[in-house]
N, C-alpha and C positions, 0 to 999 in steps of 0.2 A: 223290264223292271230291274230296280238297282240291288244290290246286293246291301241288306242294313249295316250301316255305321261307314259304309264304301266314302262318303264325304270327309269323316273324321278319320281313316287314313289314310287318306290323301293329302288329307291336313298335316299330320303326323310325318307321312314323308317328306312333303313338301318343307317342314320346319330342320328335318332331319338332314335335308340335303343344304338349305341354305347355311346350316350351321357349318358343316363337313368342307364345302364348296368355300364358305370361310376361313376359315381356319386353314386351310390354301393357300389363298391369298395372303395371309397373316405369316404363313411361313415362308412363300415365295418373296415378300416384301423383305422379311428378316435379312435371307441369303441375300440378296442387294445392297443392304444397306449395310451388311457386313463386310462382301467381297467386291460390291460394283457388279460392274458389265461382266469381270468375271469371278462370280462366286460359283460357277459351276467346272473352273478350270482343270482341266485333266479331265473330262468326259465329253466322249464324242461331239463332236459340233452339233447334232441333228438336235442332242439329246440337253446340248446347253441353252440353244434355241429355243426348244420346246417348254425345258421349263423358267422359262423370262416370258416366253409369250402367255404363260399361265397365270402371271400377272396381271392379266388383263382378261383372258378369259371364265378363269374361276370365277371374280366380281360379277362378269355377264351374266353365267348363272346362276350369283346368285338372285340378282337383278329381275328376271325372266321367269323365276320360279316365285320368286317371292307376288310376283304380277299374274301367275298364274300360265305362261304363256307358255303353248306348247310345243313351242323352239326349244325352252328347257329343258325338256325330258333325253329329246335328240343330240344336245349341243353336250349336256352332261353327260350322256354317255360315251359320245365320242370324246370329251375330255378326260373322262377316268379311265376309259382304255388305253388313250395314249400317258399318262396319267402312271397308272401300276406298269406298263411297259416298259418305259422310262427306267422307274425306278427298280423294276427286277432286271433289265439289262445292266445297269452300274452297280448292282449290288451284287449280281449271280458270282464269281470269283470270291467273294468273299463269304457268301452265303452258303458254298459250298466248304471252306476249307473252313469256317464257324460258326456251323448253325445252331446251334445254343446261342450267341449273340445276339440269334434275330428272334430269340422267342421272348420278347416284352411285347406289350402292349401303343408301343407309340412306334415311328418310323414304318419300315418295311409291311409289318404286320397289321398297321394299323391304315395303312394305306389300302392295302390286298382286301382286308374287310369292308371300309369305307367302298372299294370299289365295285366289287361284288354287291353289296348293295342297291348299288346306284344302276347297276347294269339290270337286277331282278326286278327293282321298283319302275324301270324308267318306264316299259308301256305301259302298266297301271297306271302309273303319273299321267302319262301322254292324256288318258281315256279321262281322268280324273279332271285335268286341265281340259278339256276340250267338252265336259257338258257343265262345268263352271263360265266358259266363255259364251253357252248358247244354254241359260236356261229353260227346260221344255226342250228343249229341237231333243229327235231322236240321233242318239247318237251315229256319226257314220254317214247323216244324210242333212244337207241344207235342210234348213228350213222354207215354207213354202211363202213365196212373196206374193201380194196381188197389188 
């Protein structure tokens, strides 16, 4: 048996995450269309890499969640781990010698939050998105074909 309102926040994450998973992309796009191939210059390859390729995978999730599909819940967490990684590796040097700087509400902090998030909701999500994909089936098990 489901736990009551369990549909309505599933809804609520799912709306939570396609928003965040946004706003992403929206920022990822910015640094591009600001500095090109490289607006992330002066931070490690791995790490300039990673967020260009988030151009393209932020959208996916948000694409997947908005669809319900429970590649979402997996892809998004693997994207905001590497995600907050990223960003507390280019930030740690500075974070350390001016951490008063990082205590607003947007950047760093707002990234760390978003992340967490997304890391605590994802297997709820997963379970959420997967008896949305098989209405009735018990969750965990096909359904029985004849």
């Amino acid at each position: 048996m489901r736990e009551p309102g369990a549909s309505v926040k599933g809804a609520w994450t799912r709306w939570i995450w396609a928003i965040g998973f946004a706003e992403g992309t929206v920022v990822h796009a910015w640094y591009l269309l600001q500095g090109g191939l490289h607006a992330y210059r002066g931070e490690p390859v791995v790490v300039q890499l990673w967020f260009q390729l988030l151009l393209l995978l932020d959208p996916l999730v948000v694409v997947l969640a908005l669809r319900r599909t429970t590649s979402a819940a997996w892809l998004g967490a693997v994207v905001m781990l590497g995600d907050v990684t990223a960003n507390w590796w280019v930030c740690w040097d500075d974070l350390l010698r001016h951490p008063a700087a990082y205590a607003r509400p947007y950047g760093l902090s707002a990234i760390t939050v978003f992340g967490i998030f997304v890391l605590a909701t994802a297997v709820p999500l997963h379970g959420a998105f997967a008896r949305t994909s098989r209405p009735g089936a018990p969750v965990g098990r096909e359904p029985v074909r004849s």
